[in-house]
C-alpha positions in Angstrom: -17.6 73.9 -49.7 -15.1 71.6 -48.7 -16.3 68.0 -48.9 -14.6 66.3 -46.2 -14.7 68.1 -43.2 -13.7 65.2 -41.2 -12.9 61.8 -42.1 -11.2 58.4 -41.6 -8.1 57.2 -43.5 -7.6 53.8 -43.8 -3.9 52.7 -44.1 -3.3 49.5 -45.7 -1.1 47.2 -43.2 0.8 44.5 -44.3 0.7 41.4 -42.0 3.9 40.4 -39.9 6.8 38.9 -42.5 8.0 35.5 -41.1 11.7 36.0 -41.3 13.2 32.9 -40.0 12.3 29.6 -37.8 13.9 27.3 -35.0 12.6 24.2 -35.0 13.8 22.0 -32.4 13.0 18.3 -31.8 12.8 15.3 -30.3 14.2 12.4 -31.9 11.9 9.4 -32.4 11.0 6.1 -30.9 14.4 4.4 -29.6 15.3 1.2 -27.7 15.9 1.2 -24.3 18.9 3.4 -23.3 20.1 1.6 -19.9 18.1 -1.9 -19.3 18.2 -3.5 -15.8 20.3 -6.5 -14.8 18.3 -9.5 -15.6 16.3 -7.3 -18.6 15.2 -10.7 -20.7 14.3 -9.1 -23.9 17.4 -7.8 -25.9 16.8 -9.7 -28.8 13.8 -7.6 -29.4 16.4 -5.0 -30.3 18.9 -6.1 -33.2 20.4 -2.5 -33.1 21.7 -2.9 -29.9 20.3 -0.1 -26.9 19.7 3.7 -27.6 19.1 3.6 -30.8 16.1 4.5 -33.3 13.9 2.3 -34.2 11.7 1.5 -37.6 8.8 3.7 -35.9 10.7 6.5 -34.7 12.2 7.1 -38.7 8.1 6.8 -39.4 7.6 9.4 -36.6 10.5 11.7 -38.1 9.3 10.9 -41.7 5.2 12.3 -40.8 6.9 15.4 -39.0 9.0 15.9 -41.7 5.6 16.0 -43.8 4.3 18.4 -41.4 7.3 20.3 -42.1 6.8 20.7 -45.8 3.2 21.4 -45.8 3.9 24.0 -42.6 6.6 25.7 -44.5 7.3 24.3 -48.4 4.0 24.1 -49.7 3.9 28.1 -48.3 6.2 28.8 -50.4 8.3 30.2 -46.9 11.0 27.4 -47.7 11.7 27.1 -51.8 11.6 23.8 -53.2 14.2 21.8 -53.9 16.5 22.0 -51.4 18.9 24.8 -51.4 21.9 24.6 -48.9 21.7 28.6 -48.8 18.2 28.7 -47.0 18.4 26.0 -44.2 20.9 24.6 -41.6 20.8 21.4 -39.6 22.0 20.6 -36.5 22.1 17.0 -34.4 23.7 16.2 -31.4 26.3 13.1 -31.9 24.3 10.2 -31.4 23.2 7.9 -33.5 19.4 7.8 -32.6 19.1 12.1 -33.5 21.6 12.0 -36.7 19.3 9.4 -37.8 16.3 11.2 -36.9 16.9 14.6 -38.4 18.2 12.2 -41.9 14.9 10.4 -41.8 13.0 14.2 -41.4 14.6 15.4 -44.1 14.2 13.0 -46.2 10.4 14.1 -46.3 10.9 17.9 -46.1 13.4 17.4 -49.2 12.9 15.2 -51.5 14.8 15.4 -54.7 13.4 17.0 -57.9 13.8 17.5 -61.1 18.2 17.7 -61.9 18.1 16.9 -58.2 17.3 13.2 -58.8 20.3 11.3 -58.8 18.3 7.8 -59.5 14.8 7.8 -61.0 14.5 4.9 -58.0 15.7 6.5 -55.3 13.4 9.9 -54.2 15.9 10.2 -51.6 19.2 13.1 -51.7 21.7 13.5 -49.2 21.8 16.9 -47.2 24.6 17.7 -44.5 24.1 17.1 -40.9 26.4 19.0 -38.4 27.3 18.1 -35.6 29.9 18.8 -32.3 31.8 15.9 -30.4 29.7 14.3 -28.1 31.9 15.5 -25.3 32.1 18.9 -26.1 28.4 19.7 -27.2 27.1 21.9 -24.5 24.7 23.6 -26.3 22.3 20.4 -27.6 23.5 17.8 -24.7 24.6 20.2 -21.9 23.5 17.8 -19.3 25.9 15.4 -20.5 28.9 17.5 -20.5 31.2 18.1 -17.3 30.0 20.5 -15.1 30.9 20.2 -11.2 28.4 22.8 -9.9 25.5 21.3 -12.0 26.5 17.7 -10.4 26.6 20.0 -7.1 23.5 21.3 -7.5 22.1 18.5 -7.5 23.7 16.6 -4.4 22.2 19.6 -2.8 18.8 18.9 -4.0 19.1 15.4 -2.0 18.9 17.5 1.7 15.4 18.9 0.8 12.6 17.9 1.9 11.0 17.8 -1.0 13.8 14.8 -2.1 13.5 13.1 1.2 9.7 12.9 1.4 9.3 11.6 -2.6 12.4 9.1 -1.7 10.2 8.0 1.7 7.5 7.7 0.0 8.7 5.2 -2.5 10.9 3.3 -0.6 9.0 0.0 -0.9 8.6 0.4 -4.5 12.0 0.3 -4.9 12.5 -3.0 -2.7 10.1 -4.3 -5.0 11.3 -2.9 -8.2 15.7 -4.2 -6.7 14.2 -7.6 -5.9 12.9 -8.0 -9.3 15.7 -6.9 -11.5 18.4 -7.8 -9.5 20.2 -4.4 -9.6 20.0 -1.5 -7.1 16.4 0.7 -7.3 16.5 4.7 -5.6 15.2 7.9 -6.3 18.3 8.5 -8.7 18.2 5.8 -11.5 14.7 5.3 -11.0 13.8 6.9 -14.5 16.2 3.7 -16.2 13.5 1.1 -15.1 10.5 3.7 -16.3 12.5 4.4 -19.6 12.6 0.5 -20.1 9.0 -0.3 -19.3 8.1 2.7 -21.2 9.7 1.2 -24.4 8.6 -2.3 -24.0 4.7 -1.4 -24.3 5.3 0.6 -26.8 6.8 -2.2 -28.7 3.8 -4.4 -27.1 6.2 -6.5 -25.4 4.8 -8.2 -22.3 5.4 -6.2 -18.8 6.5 -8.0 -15.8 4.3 -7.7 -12.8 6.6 -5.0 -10.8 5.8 -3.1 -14.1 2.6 -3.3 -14.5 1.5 -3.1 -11.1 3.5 0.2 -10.6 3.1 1.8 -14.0 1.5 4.6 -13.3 3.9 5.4 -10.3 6.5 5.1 -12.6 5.5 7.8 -15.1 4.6 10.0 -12.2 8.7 9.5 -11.3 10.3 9.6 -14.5 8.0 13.1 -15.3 9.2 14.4 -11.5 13.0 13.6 -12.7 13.4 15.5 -15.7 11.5 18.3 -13.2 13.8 18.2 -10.7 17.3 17.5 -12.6 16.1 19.8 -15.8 13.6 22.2 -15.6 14.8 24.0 -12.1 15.4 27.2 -11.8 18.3 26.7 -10.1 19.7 24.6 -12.8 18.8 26.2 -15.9 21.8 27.8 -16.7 23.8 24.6 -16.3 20.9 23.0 -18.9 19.4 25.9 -21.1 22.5 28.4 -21.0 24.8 27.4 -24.0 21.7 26.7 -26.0 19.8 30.1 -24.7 23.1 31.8 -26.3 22.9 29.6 -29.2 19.1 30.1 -30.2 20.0 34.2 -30.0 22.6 34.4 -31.9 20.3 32.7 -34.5 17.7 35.0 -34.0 20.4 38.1 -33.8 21.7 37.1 -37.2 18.6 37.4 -39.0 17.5 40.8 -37.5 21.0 42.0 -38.8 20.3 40.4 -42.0 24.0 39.0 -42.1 23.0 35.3 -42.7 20.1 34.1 -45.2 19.4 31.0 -43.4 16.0 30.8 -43.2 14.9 27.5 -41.1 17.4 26.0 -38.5 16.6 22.1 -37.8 17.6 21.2 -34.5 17.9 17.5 -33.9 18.3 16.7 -29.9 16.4 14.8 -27.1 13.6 14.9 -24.8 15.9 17.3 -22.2 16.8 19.7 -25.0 13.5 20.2 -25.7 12.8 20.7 -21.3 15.4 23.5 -21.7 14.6 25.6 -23.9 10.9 25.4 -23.1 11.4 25.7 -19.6 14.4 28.9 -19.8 10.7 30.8 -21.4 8.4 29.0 -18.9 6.4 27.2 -21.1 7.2 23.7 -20.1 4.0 21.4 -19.2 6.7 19.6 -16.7 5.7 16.4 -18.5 8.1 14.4 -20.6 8.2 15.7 -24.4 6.8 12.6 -26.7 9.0 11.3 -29.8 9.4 13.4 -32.1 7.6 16.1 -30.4 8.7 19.7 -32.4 8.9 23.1 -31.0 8.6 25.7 -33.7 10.5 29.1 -32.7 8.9 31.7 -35.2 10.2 35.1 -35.7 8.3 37.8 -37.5 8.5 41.2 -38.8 6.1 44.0 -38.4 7.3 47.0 -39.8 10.4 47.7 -36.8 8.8 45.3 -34.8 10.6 41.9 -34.1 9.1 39.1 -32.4 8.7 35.7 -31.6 5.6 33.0 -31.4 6.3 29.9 -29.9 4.1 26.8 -31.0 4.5 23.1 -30.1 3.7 20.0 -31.8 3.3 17.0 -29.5 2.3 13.8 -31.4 2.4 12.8 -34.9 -0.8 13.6 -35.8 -2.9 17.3 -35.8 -1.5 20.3 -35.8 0.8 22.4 -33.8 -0.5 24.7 -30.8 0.5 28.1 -30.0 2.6 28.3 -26.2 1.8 31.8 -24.7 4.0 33.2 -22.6 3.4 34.3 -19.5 5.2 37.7 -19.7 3.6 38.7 -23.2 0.0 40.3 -23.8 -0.4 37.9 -26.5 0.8 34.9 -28.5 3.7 36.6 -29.9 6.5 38.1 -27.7 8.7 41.0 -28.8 12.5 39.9 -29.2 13.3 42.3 -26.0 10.6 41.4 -23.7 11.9 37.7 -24.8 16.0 38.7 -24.2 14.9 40.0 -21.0 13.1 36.8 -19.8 16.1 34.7 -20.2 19.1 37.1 -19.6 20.2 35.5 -16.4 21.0 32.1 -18.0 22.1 32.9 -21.2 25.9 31.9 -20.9 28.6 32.5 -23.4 31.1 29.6 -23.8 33.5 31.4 -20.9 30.6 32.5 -18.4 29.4 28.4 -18.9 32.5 27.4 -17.8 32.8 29.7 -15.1 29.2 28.8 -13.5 30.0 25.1 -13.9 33.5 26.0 -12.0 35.4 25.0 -15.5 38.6 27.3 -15.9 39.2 27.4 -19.8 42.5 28.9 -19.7 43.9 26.2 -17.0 44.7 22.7 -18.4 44.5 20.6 -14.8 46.8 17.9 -15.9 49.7 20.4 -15.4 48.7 21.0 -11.5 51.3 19.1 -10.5 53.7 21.3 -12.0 52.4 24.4 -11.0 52.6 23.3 -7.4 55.7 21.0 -8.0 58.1 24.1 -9.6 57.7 26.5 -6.8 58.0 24.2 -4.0 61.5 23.1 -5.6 62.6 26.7 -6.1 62.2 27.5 -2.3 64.2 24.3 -2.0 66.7 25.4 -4.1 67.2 28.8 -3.1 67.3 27.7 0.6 70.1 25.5 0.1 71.9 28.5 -2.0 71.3 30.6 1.2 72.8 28.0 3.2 75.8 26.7 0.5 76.6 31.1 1.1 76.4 31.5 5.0 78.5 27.8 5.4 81.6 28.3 3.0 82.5 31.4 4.4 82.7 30.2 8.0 84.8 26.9 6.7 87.4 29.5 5.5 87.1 31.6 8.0 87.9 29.0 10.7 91.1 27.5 8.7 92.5 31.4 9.2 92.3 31.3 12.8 93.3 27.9 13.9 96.7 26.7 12.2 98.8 24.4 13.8 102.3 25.7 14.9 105.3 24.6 13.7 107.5 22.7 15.5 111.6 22.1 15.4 
């Protein structure tokens, strides 16, 4: 008789093979980046404005720990450093070259013939970076893009401008009287970003501040909504970086690099746009040294990508469904598809942001100067031609006659 008529075979499946991570940040606590007129505390910042300060490297330095225990002490990143396995990125400012050097000095300290001096647990690792003008992929929002700057003006006819700027008109009388510069709905995030930075520092608030606080988180929060996380906008924000984050993601699946962690140092609108290209922005402002980890996995032919966010120093990261995916994990393709609109090459950037690559604009008045001067000059050829002839032509009919 045969035994097993029916049955049930049970095939051992191995769990998704993490295959590479994006992990993009904030950089930590800084001074103030544009203080008002009459600001009265500057000597509370001996490095000047903008810049990081003793507890944003102690932000970077407990993510960096995170870091190590998420990915080192799982034995996904080896330790000791190895240059072949992970690649780091900043944008060119001081306050993120600092912050991803701070990070790593907690992801990677050195170890055994790593150690250089018995005293110092510390080894230097390479930070890249672009030119501050020309990084559109970390800083796009800094870079010069006439239709973004357009888009923008154009945002100022809605209603949805004209009722916020109404309704906060006396707050900015108040807010212009006390600083002595000039308060609207534009630059209103500068006097947030400085109040902002003086409590954190427990440096005492003037009244306007304190009175208007919470108005001026609600503000600074509707800023970064309206100038980054727009549709309309996104490919002027997200589009270089969109690009950026899949040729990362493209090289792995073709197995043509072996870096296996990218670290992506950048700011509190980097973070908006990529977050907010997969819509899974909060709208609120990212914290310091808030981390989103980009995780892609394996499963037999399957790719995909799980998205989790870290948003204070202390706990763990939490998973960001998106909305287009069954579950927490979105295959590469669904994920491609999502953001295909604004993912911009270098060229098609330049293009939406009316930026002509191949046209150097200090030689327009050339361009228009050469042909107008050709005209001129074949114009006075066609009259030098027609002229001379007729001279000679009239000395051959009108001679005087000779006379005895």
């Amino acid at each position: 008789l045969l035994l097993l008529l029916t049955g049930v075979v049970t095939l051992s499946q191995s769990a998704p093979t993490r295959e590479l991570v994006i992990l993009l940040f904030r950089h930590g606590d800084r001074s103030p980046a544009n203080p008002y007129a009459n600001y009265p505390n500057a000597s509370a910042w001996p490095q000047g404005y903008g810049q990081l300060t003793v507890e944003g490297m102690q932000q970077q330095y407990a993510l960096g720990e995170f870091i190590k225990k998420t990915y080192v002490a799982s034995d996904y990143l080896p330790s000791p450093y190895n240059r072949t396995n992970v690649y780091i990125r900043s944008s060119d400012v001081d306050r993120t070259i600092m912050s991803a050097q701070t990070q790593l000095s907690a992801v990677f300290p050195p170890t055994g013939a790593q150690v250089w001096d018995s005293s110092i647990l510390w080894q230097p690792i390479p930070v890249h970076t672009a030119s501050a003008g020309n990084d559109n992929i970390l800083r796009s929002y800094n870079q010069n893009c006439p239709a973004y700057t357009d888009t923008k003006t154009q945002f100022m006819n809605s209603k949805e401008y004209k009722d916020t700027n109404a309704k906060y008109q006396d707050l900015f009388k108040t807010i212009s009287q006390a600083t002595g510069d000039t308060v609207n709905l534009n630059n209103i995030w500068q006097f947030a970003d400085t109040t902002f930075c003086d409590q954190n520092h427990n440096i005492t608030l003037p009244k306007w501040a304190k009175d208007n606080f919470d108005a001026l988180k609600v503000l600074n929060d509707w800023d970064l909504k309206i100038n980054f996380g727009r549709k309309e906008v996104q490919k002027f924000i997200a589009g270089r970086l969109l690009w950026y984050f899949w040729q990362l993601i493209d090289a792995r699946m073709n197995n043509s690099v072996g870096i296996k962690a990218y670290f992506l140092s950048g700011h509190d609108v980097t973070v908006i746009a990529l977050l907010s290209a997969f819509n899974i922005w909060n709208e609120l402002q990212p914290p310091y040294a808030s981390l989103v980890m980009a995780e892609l996995f394996k499963d037999n032919d399957t790719w995909s990508i799980q998205f989790s966010f870290k948003n204070s120093t202390e706990g763990n990261a939490f998973v960001l469904p998106v909305a287009v995916c069954n579950n927490t994990m979105c295959s590469v393709s669904q994920l491609k598809e999502l953001t295909k609109d604004v993912t911009l090459t270098e060229e098609e950037w330049r293009i939406a942001c009316r930026l002509d690559s191949s046209f150097d604009l200090t030689i327009l008045p050339y361009v228009i100067a050469i042909p107008i001067l050709a005209m001129i000059i074949i114009f006075l050829c066609c009259v030098w031609v027609l002229i001379i002839p007729c001279k000679r032509l009239g000395k051959s009919k009108y001679q005087r006659l000779r006379t005895n």
